[in-house]
N, C-alpha and C positions, 0 to 999 in steps of 0.2 A: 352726786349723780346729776343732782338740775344743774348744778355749775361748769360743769362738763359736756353737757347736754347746749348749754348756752352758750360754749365758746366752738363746739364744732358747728352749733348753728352760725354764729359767728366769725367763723374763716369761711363758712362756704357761701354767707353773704357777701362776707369779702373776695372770694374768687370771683361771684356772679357780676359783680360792681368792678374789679379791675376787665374780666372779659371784654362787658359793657362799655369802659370808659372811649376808645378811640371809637366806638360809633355815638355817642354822646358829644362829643368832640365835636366831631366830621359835621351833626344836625345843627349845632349848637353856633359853629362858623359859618354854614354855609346855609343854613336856612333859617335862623332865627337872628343872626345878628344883619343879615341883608335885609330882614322890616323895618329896620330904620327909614330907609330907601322911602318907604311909602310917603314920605312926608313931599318928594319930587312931584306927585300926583294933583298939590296944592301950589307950587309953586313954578315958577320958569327959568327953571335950572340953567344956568349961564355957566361954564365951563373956563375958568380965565388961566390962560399962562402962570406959569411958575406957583398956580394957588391947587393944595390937595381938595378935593372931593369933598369934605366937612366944608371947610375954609368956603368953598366955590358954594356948598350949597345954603350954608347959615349966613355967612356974610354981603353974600352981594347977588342971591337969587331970589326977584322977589313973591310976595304970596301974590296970588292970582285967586285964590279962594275956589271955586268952581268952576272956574274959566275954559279949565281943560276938558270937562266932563261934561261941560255945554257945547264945546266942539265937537267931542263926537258926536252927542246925538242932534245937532242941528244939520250937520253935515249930511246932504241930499245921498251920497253913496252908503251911508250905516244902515238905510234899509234891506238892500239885496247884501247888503253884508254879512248881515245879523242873520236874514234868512238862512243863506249857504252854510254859515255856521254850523246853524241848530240842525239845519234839513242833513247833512252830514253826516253830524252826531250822530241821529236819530238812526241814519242807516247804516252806520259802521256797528251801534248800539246792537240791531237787529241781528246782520250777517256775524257782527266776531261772537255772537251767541249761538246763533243756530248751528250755520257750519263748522265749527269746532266741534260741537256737542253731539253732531249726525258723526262726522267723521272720525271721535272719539269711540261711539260704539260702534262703530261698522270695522274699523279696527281692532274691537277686541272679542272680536267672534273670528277674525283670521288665525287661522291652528298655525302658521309659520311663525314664530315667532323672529327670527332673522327679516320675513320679508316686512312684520310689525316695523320693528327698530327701523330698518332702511327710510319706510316712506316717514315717519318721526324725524328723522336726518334731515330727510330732503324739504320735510316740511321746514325745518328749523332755520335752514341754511338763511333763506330772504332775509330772516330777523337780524346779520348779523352785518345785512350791507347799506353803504352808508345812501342816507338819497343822493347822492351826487351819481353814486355808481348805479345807482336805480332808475333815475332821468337819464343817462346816459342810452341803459337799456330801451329805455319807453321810444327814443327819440330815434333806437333804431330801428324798433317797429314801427314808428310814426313821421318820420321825413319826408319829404312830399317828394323828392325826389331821388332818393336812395334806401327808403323804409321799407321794409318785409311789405306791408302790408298793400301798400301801392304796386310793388312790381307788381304783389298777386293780382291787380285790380286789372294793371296793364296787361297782363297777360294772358286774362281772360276777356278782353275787350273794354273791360269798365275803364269811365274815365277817375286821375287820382282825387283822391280827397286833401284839402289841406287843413290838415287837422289841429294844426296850432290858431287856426282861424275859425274854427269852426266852434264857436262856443255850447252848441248841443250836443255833442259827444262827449264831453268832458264829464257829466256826472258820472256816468258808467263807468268813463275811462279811471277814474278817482276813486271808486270804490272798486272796482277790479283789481284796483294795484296797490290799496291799501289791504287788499282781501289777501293778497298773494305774498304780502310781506309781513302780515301780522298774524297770521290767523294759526303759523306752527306753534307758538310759545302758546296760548292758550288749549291748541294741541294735545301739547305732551301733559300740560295741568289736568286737562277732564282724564286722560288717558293713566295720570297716575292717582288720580281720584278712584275711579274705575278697577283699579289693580287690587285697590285695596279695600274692596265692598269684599264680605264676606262670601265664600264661595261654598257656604252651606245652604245659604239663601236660593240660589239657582237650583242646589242638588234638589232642594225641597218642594223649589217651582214645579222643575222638573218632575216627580216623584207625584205630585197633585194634578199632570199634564197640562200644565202650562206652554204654553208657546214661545218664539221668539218675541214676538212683537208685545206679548203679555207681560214676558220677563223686563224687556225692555219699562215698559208701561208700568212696572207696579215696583219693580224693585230700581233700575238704571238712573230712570229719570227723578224719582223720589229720592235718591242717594248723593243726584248730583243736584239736587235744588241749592239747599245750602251756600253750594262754592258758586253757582250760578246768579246767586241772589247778592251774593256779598260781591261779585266782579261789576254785576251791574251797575249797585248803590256806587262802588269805586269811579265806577262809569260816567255815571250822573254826575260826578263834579265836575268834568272837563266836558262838559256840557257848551261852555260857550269859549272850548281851547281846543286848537286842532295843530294838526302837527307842520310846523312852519315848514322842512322838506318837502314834504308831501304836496303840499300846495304852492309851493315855489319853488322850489329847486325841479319837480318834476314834471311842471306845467312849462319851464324855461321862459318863466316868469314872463309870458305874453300878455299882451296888453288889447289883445282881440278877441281874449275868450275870458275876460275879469268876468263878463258875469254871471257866469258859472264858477267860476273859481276863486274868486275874491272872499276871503275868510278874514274876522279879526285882528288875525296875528299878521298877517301879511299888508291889513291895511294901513294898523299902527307902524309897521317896520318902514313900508312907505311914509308914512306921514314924518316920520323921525328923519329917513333919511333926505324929502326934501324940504321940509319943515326946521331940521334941527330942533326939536321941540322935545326934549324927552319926558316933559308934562304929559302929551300927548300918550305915549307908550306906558308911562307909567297909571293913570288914568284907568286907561282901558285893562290892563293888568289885575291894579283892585277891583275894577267891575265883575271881571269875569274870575278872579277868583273869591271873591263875598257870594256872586250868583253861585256858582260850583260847591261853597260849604252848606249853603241854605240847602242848595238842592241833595246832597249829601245828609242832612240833618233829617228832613221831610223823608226822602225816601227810605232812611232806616227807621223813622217814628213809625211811618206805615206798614213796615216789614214787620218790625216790631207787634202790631194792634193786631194784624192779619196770625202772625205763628210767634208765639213771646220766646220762642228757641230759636229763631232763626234773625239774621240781619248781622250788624258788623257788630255789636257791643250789647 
């Protein structure tokens, strides 16, 4: 009986393991064997004709030791850089938590279930377009001379705005339209989070006379800490990485509103492309993802101290 017992445990380990195998695989090529890579961050990677990638980078690129990692931070522009970054973060952190979470339950006190699913749809849809097709849109509500938003200025007397110049509208404009492209996929998550809270808990709300806003308050938002807590800590590692579309492909990479919109990713991509230097990029790569695990590490320790149930692990 135990020997029997040991080999069906044993094929269904073996199913769970071949399942497993092509996403082991897929992690294993593309994200664990590209750390090699990191070793570019120490050195001045030279690129030579007819030589492979190993070849170009052990034999003929030399160490620089910290060379590159001195470059960023002596460089006069890493300041407003590093801000925007974090300042960003901070507020994509706040809004893809709040509004999703308001407009998860305010959806699920709608009795249509048809008209649910619809705005779930329509919410979804931004998520799946690419920034090019999204700066395209932004540029046709923002062209100084052909934009939505100008004619309506012109038309009502005002004089246009030119907005690619204008570097103080851009924070808004940036989280607006990261708001409007991200915000359905965590959406539909609190929304099937919510689905599946137990619906004897309301009856019983209800039954004690509880309210909306009570039920919301004692049962909603206590059911959705958890998934709320674990997205954050996720959050907090891309802490000092923001999404290179977003800030360049949909700013149309203007050079009159950098300071507001000049992010990390966008300065190293710069610096590479007129630098040639992919010390540089790689560089600022390891910095910002060692900050992003630290910060990851920290804030489930303290998730951890606060509720020893709750956090990622």
């Amino acid at each position: 009986m135990k020997k029997r017992k040991r080999l069906q445990c044993k094929d269904r380990n073996l199913g769970t393991f071949l399942l497993s195998l092509p996403t082991l695989i897929w992690y294993l090529i593309f994200c664990y064997l590209p750390m090699f890579g990191i070793v570019i961050a120490f050195k001045r990677y030279k690129p030579l004709p007819g030589k492979g990638f190993i070849s170009s980078l052990l034999e003929r690129s030399p160490w620089v030791g910290f060379d590159n990692f001195r470059y960023l931070f002596i460089n006069p522009q890493m300041f407003f850089t590093v801000r925007n970054t974090i300042a960003y973060n901070l507020a994509f952190l706040f809004v893809d938590t709040v509004l999703p979470v308001t407009l998860a339950i305010m959806l699920s006190y709608v009795y249509s279930k048809k008209l649910s699913m619809a705005v779930q749809t329509a919410a979804m849809l931004p998520h799946f377009l690419s920034w090019v097709v999204v700066s395209y849109f932004l540029y046709a509500f923002l062209s100084t001379d052909r934009g939505l938003f100008n004619n309506f200025l012109i038309n009502i007397g005002s004089d246009p705005v030119r907005w690619y110049q204008n570097p103080s509208v851009w924070p808004a404009i940036l989280i607006i339209t990261h708001t409007w492209k991200a915000y359905g996929y965590a959406l539909v998550m609190y929304m099937a989070y919510i689905t599946a809270i137990d619906q004897e808990l309301y009856d019983s709300a209800i039954v004690d006379g509880a309210g909306v806003l009570q039920m919301i308050r004692y049962i909603t938002l206590p059911m959705l800490r958890p998934i709320i807590l674990v997205l954050l800590i996720l959050n907090l590692g891309n802490i000092l990485n923001t999404d290179f579309g977003l800030f360049y492909q949909a700013t149309r990479n203007s050079g009159s509103i950098l300071s507001s919109t000049q992010t990390i990713d966008v300065y190293t991509y710069k610096a590479l492309m007129e630098n040639a230097n992919y010390g540089y990029s790689a560089a600022a790569s390891l910095i910002q993802n060692t900050v992003g695990c630290f910060m990851i590490i920290i804030a489930n320790y303290v998730a951890k101290k606060i509720n020893p149930a709750e956090g990622i692990i």
